[in-house]
FIZALUM-979221 format. One record per residue (C-alpha): residue in one letter; x, y, z. Coordinates in nm, 3 decimals. Example, Ala and Ser with C-alpha at 12.3 -4.5 7.8 and 13.67 -1.06 7.14 Angstrom:
+------+---------+---------+---------+
: code :      c1 :      c2 :      c3 :
+------+---------+---------+---------+
:    a :   1.230 :  -0.450 :   0.780 :
:    s :   1.367 :  -0.106 :   0.714 :
+------+---------+---------+---------+
This chain:
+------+---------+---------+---------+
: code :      c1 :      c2 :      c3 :
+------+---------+---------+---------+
:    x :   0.000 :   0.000 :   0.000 :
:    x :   0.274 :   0.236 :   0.048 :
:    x :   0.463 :   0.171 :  -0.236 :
:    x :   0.098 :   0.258 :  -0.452 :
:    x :   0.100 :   0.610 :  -0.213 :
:    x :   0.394 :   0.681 :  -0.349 :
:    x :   0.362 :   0.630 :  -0.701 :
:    x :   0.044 :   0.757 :  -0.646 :
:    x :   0.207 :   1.103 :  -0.521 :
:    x :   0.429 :   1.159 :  -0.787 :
:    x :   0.166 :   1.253 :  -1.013 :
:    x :   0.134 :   1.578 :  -0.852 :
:    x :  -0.218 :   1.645 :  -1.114 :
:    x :  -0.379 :   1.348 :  -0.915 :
:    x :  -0.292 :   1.526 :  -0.603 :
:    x :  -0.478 :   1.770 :  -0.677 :
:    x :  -0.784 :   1.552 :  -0.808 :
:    x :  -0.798 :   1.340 :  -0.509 :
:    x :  -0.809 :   1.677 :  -0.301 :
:    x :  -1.070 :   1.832 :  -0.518 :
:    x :  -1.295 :   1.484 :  -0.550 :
:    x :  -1.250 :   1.492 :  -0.106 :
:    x :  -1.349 :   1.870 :  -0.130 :
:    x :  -1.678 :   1.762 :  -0.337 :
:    x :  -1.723 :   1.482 :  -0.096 :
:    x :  -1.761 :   1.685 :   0.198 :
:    x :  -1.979 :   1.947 :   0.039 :
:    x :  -2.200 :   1.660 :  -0.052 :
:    x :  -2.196 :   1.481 :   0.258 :
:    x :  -2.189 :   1.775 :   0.468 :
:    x :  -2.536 :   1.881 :   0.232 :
:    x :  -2.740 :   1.896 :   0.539 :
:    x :  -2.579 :   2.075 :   0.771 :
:    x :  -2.451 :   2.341 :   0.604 :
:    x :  -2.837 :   2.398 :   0.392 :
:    x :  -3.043 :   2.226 :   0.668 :
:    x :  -3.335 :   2.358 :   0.492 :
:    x :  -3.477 :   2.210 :   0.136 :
:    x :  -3.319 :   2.339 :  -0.192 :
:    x :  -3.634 :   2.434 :  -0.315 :
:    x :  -3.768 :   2.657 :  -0.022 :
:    x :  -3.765 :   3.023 :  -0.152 :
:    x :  -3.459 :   3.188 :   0.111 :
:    x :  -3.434 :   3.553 :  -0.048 :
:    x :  -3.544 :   3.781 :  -0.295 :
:    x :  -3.552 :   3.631 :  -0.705 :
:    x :  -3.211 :   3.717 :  -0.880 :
:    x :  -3.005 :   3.838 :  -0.589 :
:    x :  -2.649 :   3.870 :  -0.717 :
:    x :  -2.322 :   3.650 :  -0.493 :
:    x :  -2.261 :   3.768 :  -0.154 :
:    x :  -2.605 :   3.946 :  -0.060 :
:    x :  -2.818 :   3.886 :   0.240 :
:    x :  -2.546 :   3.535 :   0.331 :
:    x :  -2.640 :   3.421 :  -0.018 :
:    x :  -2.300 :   3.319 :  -0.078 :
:    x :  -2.374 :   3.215 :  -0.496 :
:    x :  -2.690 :   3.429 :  -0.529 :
:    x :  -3.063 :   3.314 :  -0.547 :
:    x :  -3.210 :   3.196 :  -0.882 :
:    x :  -3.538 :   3.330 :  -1.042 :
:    x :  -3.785 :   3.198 :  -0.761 :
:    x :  -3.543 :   3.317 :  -0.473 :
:    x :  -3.382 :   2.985 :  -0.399 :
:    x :  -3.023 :   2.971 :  -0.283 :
:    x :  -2.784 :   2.855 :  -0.555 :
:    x :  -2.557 :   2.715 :  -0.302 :
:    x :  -2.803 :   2.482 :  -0.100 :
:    x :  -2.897 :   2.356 :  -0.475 :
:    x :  -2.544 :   2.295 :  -0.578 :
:    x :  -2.454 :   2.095 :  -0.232 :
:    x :  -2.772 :   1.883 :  -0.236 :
:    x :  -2.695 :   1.847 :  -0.618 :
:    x :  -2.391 :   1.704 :  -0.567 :
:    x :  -2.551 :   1.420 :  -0.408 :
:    x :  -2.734 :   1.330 :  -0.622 :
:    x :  -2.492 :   1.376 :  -0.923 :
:    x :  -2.236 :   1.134 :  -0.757 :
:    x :  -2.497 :   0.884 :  -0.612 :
:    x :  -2.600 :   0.847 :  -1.012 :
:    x :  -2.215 :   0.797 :  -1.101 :
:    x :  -2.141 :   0.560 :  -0.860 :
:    x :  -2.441 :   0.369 :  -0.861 :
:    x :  -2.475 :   0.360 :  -1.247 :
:    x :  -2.101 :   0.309 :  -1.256 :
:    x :  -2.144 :  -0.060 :  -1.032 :
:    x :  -2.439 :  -0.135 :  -1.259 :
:    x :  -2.224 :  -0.140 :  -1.565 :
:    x :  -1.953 :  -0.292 :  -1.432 :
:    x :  -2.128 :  -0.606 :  -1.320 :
:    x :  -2.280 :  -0.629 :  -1.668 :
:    x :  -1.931 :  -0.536 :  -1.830 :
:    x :  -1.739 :  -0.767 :  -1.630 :
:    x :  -1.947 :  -1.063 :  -1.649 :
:    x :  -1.994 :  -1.064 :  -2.021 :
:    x :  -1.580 :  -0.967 :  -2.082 :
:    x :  -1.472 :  -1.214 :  -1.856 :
:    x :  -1.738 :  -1.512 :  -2.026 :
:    x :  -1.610 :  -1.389 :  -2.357 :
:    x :  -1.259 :  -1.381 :  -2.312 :
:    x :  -1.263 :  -1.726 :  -2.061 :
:    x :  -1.417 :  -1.931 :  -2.322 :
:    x :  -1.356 :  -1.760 :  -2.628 :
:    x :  -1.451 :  -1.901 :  -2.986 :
:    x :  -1.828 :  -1.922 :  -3.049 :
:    x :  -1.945 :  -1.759 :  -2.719 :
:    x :  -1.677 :  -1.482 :  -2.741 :
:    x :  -1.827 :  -1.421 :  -3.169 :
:    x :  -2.187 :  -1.403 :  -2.971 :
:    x :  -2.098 :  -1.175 :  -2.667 :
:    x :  -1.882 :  -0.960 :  -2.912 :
:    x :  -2.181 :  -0.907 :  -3.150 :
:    x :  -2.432 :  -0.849 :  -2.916 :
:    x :  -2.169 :  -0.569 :  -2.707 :
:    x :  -2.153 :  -0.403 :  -3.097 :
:    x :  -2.493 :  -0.397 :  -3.122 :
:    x :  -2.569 :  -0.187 :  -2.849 :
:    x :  -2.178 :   0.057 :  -2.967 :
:    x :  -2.411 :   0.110 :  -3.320 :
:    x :  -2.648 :   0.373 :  -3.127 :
:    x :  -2.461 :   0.692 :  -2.982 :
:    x :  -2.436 :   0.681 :  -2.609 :
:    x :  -2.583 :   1.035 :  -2.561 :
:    x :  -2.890 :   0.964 :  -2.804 :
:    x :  -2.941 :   0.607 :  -2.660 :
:    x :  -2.928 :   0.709 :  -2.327 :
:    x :  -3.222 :   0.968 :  -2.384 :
:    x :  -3.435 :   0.744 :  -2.591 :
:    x :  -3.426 :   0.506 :  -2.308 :
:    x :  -3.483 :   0.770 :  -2.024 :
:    x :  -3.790 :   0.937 :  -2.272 :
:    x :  -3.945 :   0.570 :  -2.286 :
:    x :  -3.999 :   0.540 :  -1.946 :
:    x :  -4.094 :   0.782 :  -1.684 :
:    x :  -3.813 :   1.049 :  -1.594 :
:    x :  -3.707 :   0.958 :  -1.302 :
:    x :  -3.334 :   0.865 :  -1.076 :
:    x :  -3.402 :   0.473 :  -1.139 :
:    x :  -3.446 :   0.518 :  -1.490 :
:    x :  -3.169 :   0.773 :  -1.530 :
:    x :  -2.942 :   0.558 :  -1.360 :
:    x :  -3.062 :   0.243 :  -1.552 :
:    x :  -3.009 :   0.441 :  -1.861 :
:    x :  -2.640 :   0.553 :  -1.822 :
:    x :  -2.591 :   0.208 :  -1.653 :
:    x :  -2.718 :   0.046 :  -1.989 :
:    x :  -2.495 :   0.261 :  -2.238 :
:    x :  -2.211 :   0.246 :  -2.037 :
:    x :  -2.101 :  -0.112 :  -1.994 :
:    x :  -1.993 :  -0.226 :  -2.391 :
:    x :  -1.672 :  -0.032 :  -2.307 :
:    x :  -1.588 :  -0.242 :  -1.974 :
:    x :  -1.695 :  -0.590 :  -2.135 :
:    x :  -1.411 :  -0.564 :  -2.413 :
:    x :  -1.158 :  -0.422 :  -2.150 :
:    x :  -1.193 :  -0.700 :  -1.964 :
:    x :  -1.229 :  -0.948 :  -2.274 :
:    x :  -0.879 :  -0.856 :  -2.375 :
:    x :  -0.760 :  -0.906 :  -2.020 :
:    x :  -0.878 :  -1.234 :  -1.996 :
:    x :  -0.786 :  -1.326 :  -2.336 :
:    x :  -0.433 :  -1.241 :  -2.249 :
:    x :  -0.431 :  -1.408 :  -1.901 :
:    x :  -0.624 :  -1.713 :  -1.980 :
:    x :  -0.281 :  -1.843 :  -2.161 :
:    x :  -0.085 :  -1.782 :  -1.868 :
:    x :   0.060 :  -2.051 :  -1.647 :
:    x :  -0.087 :  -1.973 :  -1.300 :
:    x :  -0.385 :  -2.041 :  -1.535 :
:    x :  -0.275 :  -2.347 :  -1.681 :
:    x :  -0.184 :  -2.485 :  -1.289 :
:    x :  -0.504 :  -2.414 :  -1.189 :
:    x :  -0.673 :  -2.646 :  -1.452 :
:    x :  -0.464 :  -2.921 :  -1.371 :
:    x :  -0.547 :  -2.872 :  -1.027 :
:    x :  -0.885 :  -2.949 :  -1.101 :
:    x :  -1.025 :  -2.626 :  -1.030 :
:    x :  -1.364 :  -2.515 :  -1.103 :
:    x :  -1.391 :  -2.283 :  -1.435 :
:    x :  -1.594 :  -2.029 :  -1.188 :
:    x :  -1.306 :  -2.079 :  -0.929 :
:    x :  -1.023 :  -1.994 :  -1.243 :
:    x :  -1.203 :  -1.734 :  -1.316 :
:    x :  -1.288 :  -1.504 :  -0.986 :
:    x :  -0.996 :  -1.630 :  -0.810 :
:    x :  -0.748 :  -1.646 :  -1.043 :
:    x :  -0.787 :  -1.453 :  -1.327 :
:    x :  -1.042 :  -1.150 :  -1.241 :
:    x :  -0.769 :  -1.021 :  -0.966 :
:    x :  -0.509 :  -1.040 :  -1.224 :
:    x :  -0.722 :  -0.797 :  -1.427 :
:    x :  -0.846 :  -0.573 :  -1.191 :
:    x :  -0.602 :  -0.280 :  -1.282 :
:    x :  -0.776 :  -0.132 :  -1.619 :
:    x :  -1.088 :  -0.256 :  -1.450 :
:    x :  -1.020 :   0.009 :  -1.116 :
:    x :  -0.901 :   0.350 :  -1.347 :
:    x :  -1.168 :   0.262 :  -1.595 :
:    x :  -1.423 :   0.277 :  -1.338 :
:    x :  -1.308 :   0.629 :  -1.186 :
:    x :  -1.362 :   0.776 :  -1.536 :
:    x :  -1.693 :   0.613 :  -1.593 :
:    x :  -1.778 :   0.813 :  -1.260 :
:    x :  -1.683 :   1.096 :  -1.450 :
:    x :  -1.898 :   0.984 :  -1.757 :
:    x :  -2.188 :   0.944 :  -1.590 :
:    x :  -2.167 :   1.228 :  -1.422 :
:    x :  -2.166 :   1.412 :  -1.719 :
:    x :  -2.425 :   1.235 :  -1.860 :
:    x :  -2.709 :   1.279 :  -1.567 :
:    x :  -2.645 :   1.628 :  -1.588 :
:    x :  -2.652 :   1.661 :  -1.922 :
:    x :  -3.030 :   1.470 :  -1.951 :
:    x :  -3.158 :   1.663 :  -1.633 :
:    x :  -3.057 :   2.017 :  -1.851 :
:    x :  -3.287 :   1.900 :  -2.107 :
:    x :  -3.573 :   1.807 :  -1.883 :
:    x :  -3.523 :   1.437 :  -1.878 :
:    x :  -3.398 :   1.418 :  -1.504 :
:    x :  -3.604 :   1.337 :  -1.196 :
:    x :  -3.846 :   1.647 :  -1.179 :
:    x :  -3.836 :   1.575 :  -0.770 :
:    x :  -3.473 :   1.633 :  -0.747 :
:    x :  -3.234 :   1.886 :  -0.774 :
:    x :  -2.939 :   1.832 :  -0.985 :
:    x :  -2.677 :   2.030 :  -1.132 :
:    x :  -2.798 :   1.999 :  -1.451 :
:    x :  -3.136 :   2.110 :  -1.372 :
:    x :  -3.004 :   2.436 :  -1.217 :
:    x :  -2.800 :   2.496 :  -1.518 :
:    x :  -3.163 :   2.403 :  -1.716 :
:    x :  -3.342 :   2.707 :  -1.523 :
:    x :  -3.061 :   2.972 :  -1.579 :
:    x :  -2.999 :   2.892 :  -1.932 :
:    x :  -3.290 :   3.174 :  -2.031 :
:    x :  -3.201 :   3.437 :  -1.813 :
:    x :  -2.828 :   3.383 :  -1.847 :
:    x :  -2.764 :   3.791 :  -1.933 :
:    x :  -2.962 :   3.904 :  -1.610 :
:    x :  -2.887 :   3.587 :  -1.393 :
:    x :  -2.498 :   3.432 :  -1.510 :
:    x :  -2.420 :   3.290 :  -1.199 :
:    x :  -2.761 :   3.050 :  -1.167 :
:    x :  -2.551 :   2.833 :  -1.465 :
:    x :  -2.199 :   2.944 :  -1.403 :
:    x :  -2.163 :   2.781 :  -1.071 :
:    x :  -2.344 :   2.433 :  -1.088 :
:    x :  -2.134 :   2.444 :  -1.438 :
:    x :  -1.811 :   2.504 :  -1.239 :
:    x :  -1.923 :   2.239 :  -0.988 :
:    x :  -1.959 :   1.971 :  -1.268 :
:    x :  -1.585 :   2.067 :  -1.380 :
:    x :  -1.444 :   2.004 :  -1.117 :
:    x :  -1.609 :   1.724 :  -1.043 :
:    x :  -1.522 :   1.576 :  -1.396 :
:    x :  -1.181 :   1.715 :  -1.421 :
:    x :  -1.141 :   1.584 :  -1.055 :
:    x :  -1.228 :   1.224 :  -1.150 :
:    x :  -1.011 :   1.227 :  -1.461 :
:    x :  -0.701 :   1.336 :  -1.252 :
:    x :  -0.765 :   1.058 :  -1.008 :
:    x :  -0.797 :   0.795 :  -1.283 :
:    x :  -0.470 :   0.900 :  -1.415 :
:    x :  -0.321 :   0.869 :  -1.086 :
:    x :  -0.426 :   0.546 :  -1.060 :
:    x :  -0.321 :   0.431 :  -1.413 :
:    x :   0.012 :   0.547 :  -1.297 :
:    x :  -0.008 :   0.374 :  -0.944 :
:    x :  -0.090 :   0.070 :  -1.074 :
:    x :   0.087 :   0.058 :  -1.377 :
:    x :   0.439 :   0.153 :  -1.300 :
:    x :   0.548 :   0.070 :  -1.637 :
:    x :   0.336 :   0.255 :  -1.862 :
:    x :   0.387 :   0.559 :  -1.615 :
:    x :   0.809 :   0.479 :  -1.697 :
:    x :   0.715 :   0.492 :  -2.049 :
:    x :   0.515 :   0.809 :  -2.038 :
:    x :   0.749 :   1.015 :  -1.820 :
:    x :   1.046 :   0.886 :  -2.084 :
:    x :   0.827 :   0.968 :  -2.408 :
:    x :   0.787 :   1.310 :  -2.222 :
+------+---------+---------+---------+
């Protein structure tokens, strides 16, 4: 564990992610507390600018606070991530690792049918599923969940396509191990690298992605989200800028935050590749 710390710490941009991802943490966790109130209770006066009456980001056309929506926002923007992000991965993971473990006709099959769903734009998919059903956080998270996985499944296809030749492999066949025993005990922690920094950027994705449906009225009308307060400032942007300029900011560092930490952790756990990069550079 130390010796990922400090590989970890020499990538001084994923320093700085992991302390601006802990930063968002605590404004989301600390949601209550700080805005004990609801984020939709009127607090001030419409369209009061940043820094009057204690309204530290200004109030938005109905007098809400802008700050209380932004830290109850950003619990619900990375309860979508994460949640959506553990959906896709069990889907991802299972199919990879069955494709890539057997290979041959059920890898063609598993292949085909991951394709099938890479045809349709993520974006365009995601909101065709979300318009189907009632908008709501189940089906928003279903959604991204759903257009996110093809991308894990032939990550970890190719992992277990290359590890499924290896010896430790091999051993553990003529051991007379169980294929489900070969595969989640021997194989799947072997892989688990790509698996771990893809994730943290499918945060990120997803992230992106919730916002961007809830800004075009496809989010869950009974919570607030950051892309529903960028939604509601969108038309009043030249009288109101900082009802979309904030939750915007928010979402950036959010994203950028993620991305930093998932290069960390390419670097942490791929000392090699991080060799190669820092010599390239």
């Amino acid at each position: 564990m130390s010796d990922f710390w400090r590989r970890y710490r020499r990538n001084k941009g994923a320093v700085v992610g992991l302390a601006g991802l802990v930063l968002v943490l605590l404004v989301a966790a600390g949601a209550p507390l700080l805005f004990p109130g609801s984020p939709w209770d009127m607090a001030g006066a419409p369209f009061m600018p940043p820094g009057e009456m204690g309204m530290w980001l200004g109030s938005d056309s109905l007098g809400r606070d802008v700050a209380a929506g932004i830290a109850h926002g950003a619990r619900i923007s990375l309860m979508v991530g994460a949640v959506s992000t553990v959906a896709a991965l069990s889907v991802g993971v299972t199919l990879g690792a069955v494709a890539g473990y057997f290979g041959g006709l059920v890898d063609d099959l598993v292949m085909r049918f991951t394709e099938f769903f890479q045809t349709i734009p993520s974006f365009v998919l995601a909101i065709l599923l979300v318009a189907i059903f009632t908008p709501s956080i189940t089906s928003v998270v279903a959604a991204i969940a759903i257009v996110s996985w093809p991308p894990v499944a032939r990550v970890v296809r190719a992992e277990f396509l290359s590890l499924r030749a290896r010896e430790f492999v091999q051993a553990a066949e003529v051991l007379g191990k169980s294929r489900l025993a070969i595969v989640l005990g021997d194989i799947l922690p072997n892989a688990l690298s790509p698996i771990i920094v893809l994730a943290s950027l499918m945060v990120a994705t997803a992230i992106l992605l919730e916002s961007a449906l809830s800004f075009l009225g496809l989010g869950d009308p009974n919570l607030m989200t950051w892309g529903f307060l960028i939604g509601s400032g969108r038309s009043v942007i030249r009288i109101a800028w900082w009802m979309s300029v904030f939750p915007g900011l928010a979402i950036f560092v959010t994203v950028l935050s993620l991305n930093l930490v998932g290069e960390g952790l390419s670097d942490a756990l791929n000392p090699r590749l991080a060799r190669q990069r820092g010599g390239d550079a």
